[in-house]
C-alpha positions in Angstrom: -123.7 148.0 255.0 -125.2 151.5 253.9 -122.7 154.1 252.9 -123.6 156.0 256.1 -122.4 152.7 258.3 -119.3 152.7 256.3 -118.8 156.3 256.6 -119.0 155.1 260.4 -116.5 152.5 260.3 -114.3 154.1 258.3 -113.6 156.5 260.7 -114.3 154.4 264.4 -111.0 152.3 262.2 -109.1 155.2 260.8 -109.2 156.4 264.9 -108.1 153.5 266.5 -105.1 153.4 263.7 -104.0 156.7 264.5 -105.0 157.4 268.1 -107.3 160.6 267.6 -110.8 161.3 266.9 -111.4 160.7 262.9 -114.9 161.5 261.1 -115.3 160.2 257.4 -116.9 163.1 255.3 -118.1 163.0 251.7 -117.9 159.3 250.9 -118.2 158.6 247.4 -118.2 155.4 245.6 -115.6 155.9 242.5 -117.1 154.4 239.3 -113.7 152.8 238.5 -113.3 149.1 239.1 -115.1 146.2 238.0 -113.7 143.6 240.0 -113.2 145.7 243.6 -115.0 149.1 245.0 -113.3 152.2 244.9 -114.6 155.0 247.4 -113.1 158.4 248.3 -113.6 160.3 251.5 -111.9 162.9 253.7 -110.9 162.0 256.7 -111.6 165.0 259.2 -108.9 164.8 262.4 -108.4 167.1 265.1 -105.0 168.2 263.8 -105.6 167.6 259.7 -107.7 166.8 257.2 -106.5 163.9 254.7 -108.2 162.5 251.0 -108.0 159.3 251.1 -109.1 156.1 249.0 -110.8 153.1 249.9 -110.5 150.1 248.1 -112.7 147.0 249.4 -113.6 143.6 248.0 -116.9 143.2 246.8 -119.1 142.2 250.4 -119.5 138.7 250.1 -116.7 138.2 247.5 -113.9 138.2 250.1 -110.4 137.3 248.9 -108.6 138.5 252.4 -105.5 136.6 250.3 -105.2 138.7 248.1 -105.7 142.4 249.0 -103.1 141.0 252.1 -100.3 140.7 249.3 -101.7 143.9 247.4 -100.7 145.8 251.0 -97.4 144.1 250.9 -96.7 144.7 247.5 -97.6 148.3 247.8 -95.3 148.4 251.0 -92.4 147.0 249.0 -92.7 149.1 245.9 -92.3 152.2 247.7 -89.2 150.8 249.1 -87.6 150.0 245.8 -88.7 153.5 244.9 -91.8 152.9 242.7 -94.3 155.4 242.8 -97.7 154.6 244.5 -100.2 156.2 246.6 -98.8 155.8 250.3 -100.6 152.7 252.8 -102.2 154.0 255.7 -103.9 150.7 256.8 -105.0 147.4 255.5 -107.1 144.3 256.9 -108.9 141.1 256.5 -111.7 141.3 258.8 -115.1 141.8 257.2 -116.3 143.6 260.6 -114.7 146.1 260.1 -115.4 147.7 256.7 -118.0 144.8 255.4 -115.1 142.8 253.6 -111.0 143.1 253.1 -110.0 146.7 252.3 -106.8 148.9 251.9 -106.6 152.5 252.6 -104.2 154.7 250.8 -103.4 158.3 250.5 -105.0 160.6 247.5 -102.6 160.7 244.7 -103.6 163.7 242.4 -103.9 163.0 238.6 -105.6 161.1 235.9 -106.0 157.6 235.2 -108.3 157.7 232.4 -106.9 156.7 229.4 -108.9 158.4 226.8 -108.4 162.0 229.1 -104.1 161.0 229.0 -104.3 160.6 225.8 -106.1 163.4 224.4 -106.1 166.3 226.8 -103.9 169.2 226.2 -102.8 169.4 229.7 -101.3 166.2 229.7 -99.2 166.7 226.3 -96.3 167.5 228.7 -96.5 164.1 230.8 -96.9 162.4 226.9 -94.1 163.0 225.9 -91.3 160.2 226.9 -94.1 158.9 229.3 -93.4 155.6 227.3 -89.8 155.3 228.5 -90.4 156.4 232.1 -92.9 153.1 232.1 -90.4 151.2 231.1 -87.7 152.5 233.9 -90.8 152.3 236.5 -91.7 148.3 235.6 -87.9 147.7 235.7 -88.1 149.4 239.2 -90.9 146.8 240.4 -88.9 144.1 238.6 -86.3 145.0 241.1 -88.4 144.3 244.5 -86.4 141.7 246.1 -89.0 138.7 245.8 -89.3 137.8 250.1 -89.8 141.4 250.4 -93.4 140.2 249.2 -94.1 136.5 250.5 -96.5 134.1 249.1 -96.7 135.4 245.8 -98.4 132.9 243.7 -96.4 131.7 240.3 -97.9 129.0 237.7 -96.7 127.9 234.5 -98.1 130.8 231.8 -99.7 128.6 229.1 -100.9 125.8 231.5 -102.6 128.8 233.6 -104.6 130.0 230.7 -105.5 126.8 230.0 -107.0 126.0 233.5 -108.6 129.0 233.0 -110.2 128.7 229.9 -111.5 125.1 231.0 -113.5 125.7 234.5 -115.0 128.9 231.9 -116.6 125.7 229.8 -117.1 128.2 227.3 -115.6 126.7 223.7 -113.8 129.1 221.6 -111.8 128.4 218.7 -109.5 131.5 218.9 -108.6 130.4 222.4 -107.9 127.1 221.0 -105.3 128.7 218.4 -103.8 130.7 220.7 -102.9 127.8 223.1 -100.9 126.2 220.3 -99.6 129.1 219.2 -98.2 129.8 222.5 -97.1 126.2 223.2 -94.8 126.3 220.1 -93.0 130.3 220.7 -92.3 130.1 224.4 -89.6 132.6 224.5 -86.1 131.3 226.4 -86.8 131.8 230.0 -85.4 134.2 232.4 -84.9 135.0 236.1 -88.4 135.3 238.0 -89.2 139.2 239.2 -91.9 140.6 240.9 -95.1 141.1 238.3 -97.2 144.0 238.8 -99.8 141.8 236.2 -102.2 145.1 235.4 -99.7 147.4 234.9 -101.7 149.9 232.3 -103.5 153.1 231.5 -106.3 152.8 234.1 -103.7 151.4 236.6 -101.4 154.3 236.6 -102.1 158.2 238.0 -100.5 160.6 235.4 -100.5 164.3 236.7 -99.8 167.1 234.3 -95.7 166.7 234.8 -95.7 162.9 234.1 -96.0 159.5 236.5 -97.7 160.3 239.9 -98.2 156.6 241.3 -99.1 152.6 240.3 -102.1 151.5 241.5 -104.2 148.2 242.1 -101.9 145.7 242.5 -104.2 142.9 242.7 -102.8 140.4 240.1 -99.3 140.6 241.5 -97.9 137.4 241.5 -94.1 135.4 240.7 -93.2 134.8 237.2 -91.5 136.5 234.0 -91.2 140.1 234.2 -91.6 140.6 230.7 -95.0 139.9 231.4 -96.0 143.5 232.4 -94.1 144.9 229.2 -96.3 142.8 227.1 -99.6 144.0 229.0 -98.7 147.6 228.3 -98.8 146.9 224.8 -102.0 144.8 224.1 -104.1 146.9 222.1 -107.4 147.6 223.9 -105.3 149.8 226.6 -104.7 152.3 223.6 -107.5 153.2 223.3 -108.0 153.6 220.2 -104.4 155.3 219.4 -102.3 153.4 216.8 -98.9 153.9 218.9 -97.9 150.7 220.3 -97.0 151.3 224.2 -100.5 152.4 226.3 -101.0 154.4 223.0 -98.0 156.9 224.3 -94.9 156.0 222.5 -92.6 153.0 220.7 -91.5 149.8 221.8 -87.9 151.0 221.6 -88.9 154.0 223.7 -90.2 151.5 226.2 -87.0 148.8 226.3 -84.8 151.8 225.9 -86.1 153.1 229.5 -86.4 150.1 230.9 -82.8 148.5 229.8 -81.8 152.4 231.6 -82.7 151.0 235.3 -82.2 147.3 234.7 -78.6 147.1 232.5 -80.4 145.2 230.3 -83.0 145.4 227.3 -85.5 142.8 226.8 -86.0 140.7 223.6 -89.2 142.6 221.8 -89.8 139.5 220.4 -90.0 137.7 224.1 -92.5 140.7 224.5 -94.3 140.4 221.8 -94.8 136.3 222.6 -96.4 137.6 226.0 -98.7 140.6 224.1 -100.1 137.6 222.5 -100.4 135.8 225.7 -101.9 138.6 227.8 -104.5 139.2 225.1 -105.8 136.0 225.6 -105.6 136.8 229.0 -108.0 139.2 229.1 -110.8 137.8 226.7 -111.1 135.0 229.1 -110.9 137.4 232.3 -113.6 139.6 230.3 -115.5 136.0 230.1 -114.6 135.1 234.1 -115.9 138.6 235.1 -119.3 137.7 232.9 -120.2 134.7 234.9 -119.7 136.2 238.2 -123.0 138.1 237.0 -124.2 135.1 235.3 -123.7 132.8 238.4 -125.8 134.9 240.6 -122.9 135.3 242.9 -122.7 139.4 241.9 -125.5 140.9 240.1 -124.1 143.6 237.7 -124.6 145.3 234.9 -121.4 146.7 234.5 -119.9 142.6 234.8 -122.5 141.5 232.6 -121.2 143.5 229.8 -117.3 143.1 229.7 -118.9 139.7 228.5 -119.1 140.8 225.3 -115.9 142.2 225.2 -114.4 138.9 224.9 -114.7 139.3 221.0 -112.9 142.3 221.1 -110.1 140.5 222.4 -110.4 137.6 220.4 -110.2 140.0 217.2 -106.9 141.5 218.5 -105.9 138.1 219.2 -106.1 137.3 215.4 -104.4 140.5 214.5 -101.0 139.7 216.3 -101.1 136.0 214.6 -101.6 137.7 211.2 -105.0 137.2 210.4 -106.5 141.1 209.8 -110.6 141.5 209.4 -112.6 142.0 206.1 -115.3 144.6 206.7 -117.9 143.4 207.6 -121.6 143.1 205.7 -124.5 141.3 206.7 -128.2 141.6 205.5 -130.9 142.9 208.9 -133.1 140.9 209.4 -136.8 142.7 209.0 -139.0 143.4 211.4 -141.8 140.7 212.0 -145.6 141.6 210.9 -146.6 139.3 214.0 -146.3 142.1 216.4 -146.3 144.9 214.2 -144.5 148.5 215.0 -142.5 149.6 217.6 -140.6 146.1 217.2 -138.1 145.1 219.7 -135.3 146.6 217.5 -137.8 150.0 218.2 -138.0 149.5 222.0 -134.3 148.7 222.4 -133.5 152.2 220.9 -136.7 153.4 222.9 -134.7 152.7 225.7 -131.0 153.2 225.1 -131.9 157.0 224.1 -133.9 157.2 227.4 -130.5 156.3 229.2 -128.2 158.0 227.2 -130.7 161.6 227.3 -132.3 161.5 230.2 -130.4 159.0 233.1 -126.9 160.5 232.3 -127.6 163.5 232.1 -128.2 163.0 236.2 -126.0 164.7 238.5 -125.1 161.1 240.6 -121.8 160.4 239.0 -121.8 156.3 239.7 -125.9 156.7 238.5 -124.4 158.2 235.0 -122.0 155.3 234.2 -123.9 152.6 234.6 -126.8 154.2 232.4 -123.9 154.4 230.0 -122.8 150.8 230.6 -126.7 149.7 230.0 -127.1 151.5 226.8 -123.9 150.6 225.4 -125.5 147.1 226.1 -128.5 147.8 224.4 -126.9 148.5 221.3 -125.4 145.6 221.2 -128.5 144.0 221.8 -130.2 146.0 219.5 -127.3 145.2 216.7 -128.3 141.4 217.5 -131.7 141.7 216.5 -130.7 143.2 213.2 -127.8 140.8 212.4 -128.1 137.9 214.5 -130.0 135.7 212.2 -128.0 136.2 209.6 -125.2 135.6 211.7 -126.0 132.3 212.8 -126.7 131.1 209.5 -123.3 132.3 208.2 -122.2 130.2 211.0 -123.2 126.7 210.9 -122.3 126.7 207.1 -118.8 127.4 207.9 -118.7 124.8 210.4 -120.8 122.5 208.4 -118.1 123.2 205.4 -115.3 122.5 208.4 -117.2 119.0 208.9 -118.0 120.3 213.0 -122.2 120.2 213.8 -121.1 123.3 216.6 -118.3 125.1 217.9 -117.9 123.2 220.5 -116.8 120.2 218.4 -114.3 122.2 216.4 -112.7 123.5 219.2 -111.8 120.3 220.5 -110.5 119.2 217.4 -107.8 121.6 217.5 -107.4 121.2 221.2 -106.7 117.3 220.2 -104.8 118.1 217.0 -108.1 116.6 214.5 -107.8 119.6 212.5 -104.3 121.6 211.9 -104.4 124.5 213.8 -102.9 126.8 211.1 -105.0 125.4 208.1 -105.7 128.6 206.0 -109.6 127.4 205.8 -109.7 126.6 209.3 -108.6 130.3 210.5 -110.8 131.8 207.5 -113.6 130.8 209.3 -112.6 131.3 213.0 -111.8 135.1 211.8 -115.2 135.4 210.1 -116.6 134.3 212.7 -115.1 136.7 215.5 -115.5 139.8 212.4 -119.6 138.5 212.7 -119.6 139.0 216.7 -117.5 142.0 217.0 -120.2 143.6 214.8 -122.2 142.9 217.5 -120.0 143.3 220.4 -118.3 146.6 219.5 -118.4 147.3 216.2 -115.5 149.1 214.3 -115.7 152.6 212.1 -116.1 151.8 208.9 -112.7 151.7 207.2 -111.1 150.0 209.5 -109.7 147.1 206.9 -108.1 150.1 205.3 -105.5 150.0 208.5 -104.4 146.4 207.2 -104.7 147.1 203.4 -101.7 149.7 203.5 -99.1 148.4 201.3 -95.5 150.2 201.5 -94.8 151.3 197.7 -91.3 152.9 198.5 -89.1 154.0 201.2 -86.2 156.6 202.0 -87.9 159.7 200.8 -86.8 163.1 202.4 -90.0 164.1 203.9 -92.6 163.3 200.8 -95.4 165.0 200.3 -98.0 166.6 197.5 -98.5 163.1 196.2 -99.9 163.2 192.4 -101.3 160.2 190.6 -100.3 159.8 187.1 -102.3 157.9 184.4 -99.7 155.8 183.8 -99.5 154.1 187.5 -96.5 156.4 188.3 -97.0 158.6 191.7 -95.3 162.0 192.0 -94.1 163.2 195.4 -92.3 166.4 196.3 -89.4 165.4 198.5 -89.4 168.5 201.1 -85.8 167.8 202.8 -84.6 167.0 199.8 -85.5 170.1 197.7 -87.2 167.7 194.7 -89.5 166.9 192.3 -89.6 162.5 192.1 -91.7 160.0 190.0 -92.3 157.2 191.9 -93.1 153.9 190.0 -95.8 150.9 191.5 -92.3 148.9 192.0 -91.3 151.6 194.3 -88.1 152.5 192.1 -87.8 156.2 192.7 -86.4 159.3 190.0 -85.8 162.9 190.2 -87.9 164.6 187.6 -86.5 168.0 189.2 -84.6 169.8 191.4 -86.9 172.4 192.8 -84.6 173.6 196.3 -86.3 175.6 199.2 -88.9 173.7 200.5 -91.3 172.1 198.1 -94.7 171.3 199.5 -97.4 170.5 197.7 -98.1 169.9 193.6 -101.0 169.9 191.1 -101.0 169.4 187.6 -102.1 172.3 185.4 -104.1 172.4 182.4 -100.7 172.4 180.3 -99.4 168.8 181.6 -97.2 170.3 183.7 -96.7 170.3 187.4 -97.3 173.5 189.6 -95.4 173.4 192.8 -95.8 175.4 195.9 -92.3 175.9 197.4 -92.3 177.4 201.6 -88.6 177.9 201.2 -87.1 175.0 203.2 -87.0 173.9 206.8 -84.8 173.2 209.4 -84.8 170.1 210.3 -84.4 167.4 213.7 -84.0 163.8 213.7 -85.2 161.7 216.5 -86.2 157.9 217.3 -86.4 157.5 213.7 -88.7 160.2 212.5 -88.0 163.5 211.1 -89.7 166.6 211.9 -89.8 169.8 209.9 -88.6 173.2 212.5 -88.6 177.3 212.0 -87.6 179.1 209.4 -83.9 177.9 207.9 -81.1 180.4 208.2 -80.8 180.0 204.0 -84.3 181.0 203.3 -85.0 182.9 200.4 -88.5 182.9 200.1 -91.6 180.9 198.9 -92.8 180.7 195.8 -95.0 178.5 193.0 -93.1 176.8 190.3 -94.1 175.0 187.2 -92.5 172.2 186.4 -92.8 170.7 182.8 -92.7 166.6 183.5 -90.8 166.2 180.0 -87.9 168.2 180.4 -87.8 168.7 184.2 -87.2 172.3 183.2 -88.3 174.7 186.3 -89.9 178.4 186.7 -90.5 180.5 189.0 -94.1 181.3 188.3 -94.9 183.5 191.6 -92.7 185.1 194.9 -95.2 187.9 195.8 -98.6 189.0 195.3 -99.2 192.9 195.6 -95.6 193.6 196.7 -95.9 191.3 199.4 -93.7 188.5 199.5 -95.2 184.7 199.5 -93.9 183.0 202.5 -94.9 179.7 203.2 -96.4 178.2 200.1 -98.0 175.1 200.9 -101.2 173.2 199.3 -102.6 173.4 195.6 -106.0 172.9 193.8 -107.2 173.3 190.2 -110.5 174.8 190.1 -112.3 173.9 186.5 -111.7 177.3 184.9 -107.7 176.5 185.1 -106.9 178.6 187.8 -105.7 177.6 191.0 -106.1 177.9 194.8 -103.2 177.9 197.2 -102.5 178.7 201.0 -99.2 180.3 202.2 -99.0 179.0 205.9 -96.1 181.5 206.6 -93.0 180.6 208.6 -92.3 180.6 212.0 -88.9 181.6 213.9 -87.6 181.5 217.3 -90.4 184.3 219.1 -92.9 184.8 216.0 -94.8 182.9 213.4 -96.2 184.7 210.0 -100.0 185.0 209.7 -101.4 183.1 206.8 -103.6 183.5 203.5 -105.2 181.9 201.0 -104.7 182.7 197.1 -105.9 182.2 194.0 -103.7 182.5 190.6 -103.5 181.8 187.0 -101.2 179.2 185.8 -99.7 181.6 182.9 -98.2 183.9 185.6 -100.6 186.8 184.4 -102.9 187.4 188.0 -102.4 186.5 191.7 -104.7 187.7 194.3 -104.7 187.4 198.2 -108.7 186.2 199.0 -108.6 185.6 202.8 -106.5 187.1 205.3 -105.3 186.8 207.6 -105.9 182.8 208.3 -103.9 180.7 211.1 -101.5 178.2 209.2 -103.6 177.6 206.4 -102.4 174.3 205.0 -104.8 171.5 202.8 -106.9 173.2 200.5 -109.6 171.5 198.4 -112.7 171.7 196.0 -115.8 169.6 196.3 -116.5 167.2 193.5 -119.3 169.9 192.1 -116.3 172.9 192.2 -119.2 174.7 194.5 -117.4 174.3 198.1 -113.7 175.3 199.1 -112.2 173.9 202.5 -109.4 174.9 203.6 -107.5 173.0 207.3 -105.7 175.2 209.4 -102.8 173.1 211.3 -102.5 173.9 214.9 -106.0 175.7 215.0 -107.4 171.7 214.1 -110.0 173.1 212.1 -111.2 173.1 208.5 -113.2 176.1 207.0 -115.6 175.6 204.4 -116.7 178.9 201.6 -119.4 178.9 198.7 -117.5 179.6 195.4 -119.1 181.9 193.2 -116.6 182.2 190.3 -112.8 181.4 189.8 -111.1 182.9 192.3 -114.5 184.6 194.2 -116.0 183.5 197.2 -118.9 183.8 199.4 -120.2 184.1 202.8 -121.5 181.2 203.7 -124.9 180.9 205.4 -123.5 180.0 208.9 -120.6 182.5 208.6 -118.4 181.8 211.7 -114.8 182.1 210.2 -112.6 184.1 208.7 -114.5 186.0 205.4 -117.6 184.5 206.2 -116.4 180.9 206.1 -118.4 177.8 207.7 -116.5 175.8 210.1 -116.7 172.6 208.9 -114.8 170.4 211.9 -113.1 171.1 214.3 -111.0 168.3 216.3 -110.1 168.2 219.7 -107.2 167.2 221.9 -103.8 167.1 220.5 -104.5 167.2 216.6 -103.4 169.4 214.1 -104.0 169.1 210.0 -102.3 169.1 207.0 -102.7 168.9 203.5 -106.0 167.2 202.3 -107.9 165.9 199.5 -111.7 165.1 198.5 -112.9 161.7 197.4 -115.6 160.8 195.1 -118.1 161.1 197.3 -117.4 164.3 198.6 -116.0 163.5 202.0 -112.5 165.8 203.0 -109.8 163.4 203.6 -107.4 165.6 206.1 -104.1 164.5 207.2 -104.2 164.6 210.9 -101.0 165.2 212.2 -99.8 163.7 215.7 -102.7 161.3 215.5 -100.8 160.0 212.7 -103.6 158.9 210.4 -106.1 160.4 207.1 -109.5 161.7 208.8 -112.5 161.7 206.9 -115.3 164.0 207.5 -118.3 164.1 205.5 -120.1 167.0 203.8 -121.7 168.1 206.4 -119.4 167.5 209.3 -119.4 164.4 210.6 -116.3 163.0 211.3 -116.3 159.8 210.1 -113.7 157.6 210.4 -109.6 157.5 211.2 -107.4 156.2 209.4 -104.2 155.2 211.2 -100.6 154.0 208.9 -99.4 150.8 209.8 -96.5 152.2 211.5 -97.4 155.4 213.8 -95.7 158.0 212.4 -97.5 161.9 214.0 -96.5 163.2 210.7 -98.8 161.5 208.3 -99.4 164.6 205.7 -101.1 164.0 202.7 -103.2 161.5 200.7 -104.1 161.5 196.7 -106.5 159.8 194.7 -106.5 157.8 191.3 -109.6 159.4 190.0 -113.6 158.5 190.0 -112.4 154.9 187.7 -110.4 153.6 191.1 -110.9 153.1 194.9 -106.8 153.4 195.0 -105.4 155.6 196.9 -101.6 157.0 197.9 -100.7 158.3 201.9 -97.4 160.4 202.3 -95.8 159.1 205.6 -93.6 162.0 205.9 -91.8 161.3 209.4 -90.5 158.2 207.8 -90.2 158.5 204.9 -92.5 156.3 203.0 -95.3 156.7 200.4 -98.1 154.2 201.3 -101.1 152.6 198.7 -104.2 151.1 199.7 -108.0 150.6 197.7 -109.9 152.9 199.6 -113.2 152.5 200.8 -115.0 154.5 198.0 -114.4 155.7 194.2 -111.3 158.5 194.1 -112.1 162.3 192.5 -110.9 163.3 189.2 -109.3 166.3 189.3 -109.4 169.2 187.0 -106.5 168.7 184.9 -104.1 165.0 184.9 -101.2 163.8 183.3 
């Protein structure tokens, strides 16, 4: 059926079901949906004009079944007072539309995750979006189960299992993951109504929160706490490190739900079904794959969500405790047989032809498969370079497992031949997934780092300014708490001073001792665990910078104004290799106005201060490249970081692409909802910014590139600063500030040494 017959069937249906003359206009096939069509269209009436939304099976894929409970389900949500797009007609009969179809009203809003996520205009609907989930899926958990009839229910584990088998597909993870869920079923509950996709993608968020649930095509009988878990599985976060969709807590999430219900699920429960719904989905990526592989739907798009079962699988191993190595592996050369361009050449001959030339095309459907294809090229072009290696990797492990293939090892732990949670065994099944992710999808480098956090203390009143000392010992100033504190690799914690006001960030001078800028104090707000620094305190004095001496604890006031100006906000310092030092003043903020910032340099015998670049917008991290020849200085809710060429202690220059404020060089600038703080440079010269909201270290090269992300292990949006031990050590220190803890990891290269240490 060509989209003009549609078009024409649409609206000969759309008239009969509402007794007046109806012509479709501007049919469009959506790009969403891999396993139904999407369209839009207007439909043009004598009286109105209505968007609406078509959704069809594939044509010769019918499943009149199930798109006849999707209508019913749809139907009975909006009678319990869920949220979806409103039915205006439904069928089975593939003469009318070329296959089952519903028809709904146009909801306006986003489904996009990334676009939720990110986008200013959606930071509104962000925030306690989590919680309003959780009171909508306790809402469909309340549909009164005849209001739908025939809803299919199975036993979870044996499901999966059928599953997995008619797939005839072997995978060890799977294997694992079947045991793993045969011992922790969770103590059962009453069955509900399951929405079974209810996730970013699923869900219409307009600027002012929730708008509607969509595709209720897996709807089925069974335990609701199915649908909580499937919120939470990680590859609907897309790529954010909070736990719920990427939007919020699990608490926030129960909390909302155990609002509409009386009652809060057991996380744990939940948890049992994230791991469940994981595997889930790497074996509906696999299902989706062979409808292309079978012949029965040709598809590009199908073809690839094959390869996302490793993704899954990967996830899969993080829940059961079993976090990736990075990954190395030699490439395999090009062969002298056929000379240049190889087929390594001609795959990126291609991708960049479909990534510069096919979507950049104005067809919007035209675009997304083009980026579908090349997205499938690199992987195929990342198989060329890796997959011999790969494979030989491979059968050693299994040949040092006693297995000839994979297919033999995973029926040994189907049949209980090999113990399912032997420490060699799951070595090599994660090796082996860490090999074909780096295929599939790989990960940014540093992405171990995530997993490598280790918490060193906890408790601390907003730490930041960490400072390693030669002796192991960390020091933190303690913001809330108005100190100075040595923390030891034990984690046992000790006031070297008490500084008051608002101490921010520290450096050691060329003395020993510790130089501290002080912004004067916060006011402060507690909530759901995390605490967030506010405007100005009603017993401000001032800002300042203090030395410290680390012997005595004995404290000075070394600076409160430069040229009869008061400081205001003190916030970051570096030592530049003459003994001076560099600080930003980020200025306060009150109720209906916020100070304009500055950066400054100073000596450390209270002898010269002097204001360099003003004004700046919330100047916070500050730092010198290894060489002492580039500054950078992050701005917080501007998201960007400035770069100037230093001419002398204390002098700067314009730059030679002089876009910023005294001829500075932006740097990077981040998008979305991200704001900076305090940063530090590693040996290699990269800027390692604390990204606040994001809740992670971002590290951006010399010349711009951003990197990499580095998440905490437990999201906190103010993650604020990260120290080095010096060019001898990869270890590294991350202030979690919102909760309180001071985290250590080896990063991925050699640390900086600093001007001056203790």
């Amino acid at each position: 059926m060509s989209v003009p017959e549609l078009a024409e069937s649409l609206g000969e249906r759309l008239s009969a079901v509402t007794g007046t003359a109806v012509t479709v206009e501007h049919l469009r096939r959506l790009t969403a949906g891999a396993s139904r069509e999407t369209w839009s269209f207007t439909a043009a009436g004598a009286a109105e004009r209505r968007d609406l939304v078509l959704r069809r099976d594939p044509p010769g894929d019918d499943r009149p079944e199930g798109m006849a409970l999707e209508a019913a389900s749809l139907a009975a949500a909006a009678a319990a007072g869920v949220p979806v797009p409103p039915l205006v007609d439904s069928g089975s009969d593939p003469a009318i539309v070329g296959s089952p179809y519903l028809v709904t009203g146009l909801v306006d809003g986003e489904t996009l995750g990334p676009r939720i996520l990110r986008e200013e205009r959606y930071a509104a609907a962000r925030e306690g979006l989590a919680a309003e989930l959780g009171r909508t899926l306790a809402r469909v958990h309340a549909i009164p189960l005849d209001a739908v009839p025939g809803l299919p229910a199975d036993d979870p584990v044996e499901d999966l299992r059928a599953t997995y088998d008619r797939l005839d597909e072997p995978l060890p993870t799977v294997e694992i993951a079947l045991r793993w869920l045969d011992r922790h079923r969770p103590a059962p509950v009453a069955d509900a109504v399951v929405h079974g996709d209810f996730r970013l993608g699923n869900l219409i968020v307009a600027e002012d929160g929730l708008a509607a649930v969509l595709d209720w095509e897996q709807v089925h009988r069974g335990d609701p706490r199915e649908d909580l878990g499937w919120l939470c599985v990680k590859c609907w976060r897309f790529g954010s490190p909070l736990p719920v969709a990427g939007l919020g807590t699990l608490d926030e999430l129960l909390d909302g739900y155990a609002e509409v219900a009386g009652h809060r699920p057991d996380p744990e429960a939940v948890r049992w079904w994230q791991v469940h719904r994981t595997t889930w989905w790497a074996l509906g990526c696999r299902r989706m794959a062979e409808r292309h592989l079978s012949g029965e739907t040709s598809s590009v798009e199908l073809a690839a969500i094959g390869r996302r079962v490793a993704e899954n699988e990967h996830d899969l191993l993080l829940l059961l405790g079993l976090p990736a190595g990075e990954h190395t592996a030699a490439e395999t050369p090009p062969s002298d047989l056929t000379g240049r361009p190889s087929a390594v050449d001609l795959v990126d001959a291609v991708t960049a032809f479909l990534r510069e030339d096919v979507m950049t095309t104005g067809d919007e459907r035209t675009a997304f498969l083009a980026r579908v294809a090349a997205n499938v090229l690199g992987g195929v072009g990342r198989e060329l370079r890796l997959g011999p290696e790969h494979e030989r990797r491979h059968r050693e492990r299994l040949a040092a497992l006693g297995y000839a293939d994979q297919a033999g090892l995973a029926a040994a732990i189907r049949h209980g031949e090999i113990d399912d949670t032997d420490p060699a065994l799951r070595a090599a099944v994660r090796a082996a997934v860490t090999d074909r992710l780096a295929v599939a999808n790989p990960p940014l480098p540093g992405a171990a780092l995530v997993s490598a956090m280790r918490t060193v203390t906890t408790g601390l009143g907003f730490p930041e300014g960490p400072v390693a000392l030669g002796n192991g010992d960390v020091l933190v100033v303690e913001i809330r708490r108005g100190t100075l504190t040595r923390v030891a690799p034990d984690g046992t914690t000790t006031v070297v001073a008490e500084l008051g006001g608002g101490p921010n960030g520290a450096a050691i001078g060329p003395d020993g001792a510790v130089y501290v800028c002080n912004n004067g104090g916060f006011a402060w707000h507690d909530r759901d665990g995390i605490t967030a620094p506010g405007h100005q305190p009603d017993e401000y004095v001032g800002g300042s910078i203090q030395r410290v001496a680390l012997d005595t604890g004995e404290v000075t006031d070394l600076y409160t104004a430069c040229d009869g100006r008061p400081l205001r906000g003190p916030n970051d310092i570096v030592f530049d290799g003459d003994g001076g030092f560099w600080f930003t003043d980020i200025g306060k903020s009150r109720d209906r106005e916020r100070d304009t910032g500055a950066l400054y340099h100073a000596r450390p015998d209270g002898s010269s201060i002097t204001e360099v670049v003003h004004p700046l917008t919330q100047p916070n991290g500050v730092g010198l490249a290894p060489d002492g020849s580039r500054l950078y200085v992050a701005e917080t809710v501007t998201g960007r970081v400035w770069a100037w060429d230093v001419t002398g202690s204390g002098r700067l220059a314009r730059t030679a692409q002089p876009v910023g404020p005294r001829g500075a060089a932006l740097l990077h600038g981040f998008g979305g909802y991200q704001m900076l703080d305090s940063l530090a440079v590693d040996g290699d010269g990269n800027v390692c910014v604390a990204t606040l909201m994001t809740g992670a270290i971002s590290v951006i090269a010399p010349d711009g590139t951003l990197l990499r992300q580095v998440p905490v292990p437990e999201h906190d949006p103010y993650v604020t600063n990260i120290c080095f031990a010096g060019s001898g050590s990869r270890r590294a220190w991350v202030t979690s500030s919102g909760r309180g803890i001071l985290y250590a990891l080896e990063w991925d290269t050699a640390g900086l040494d600093l001007a001056f240490t203790a």
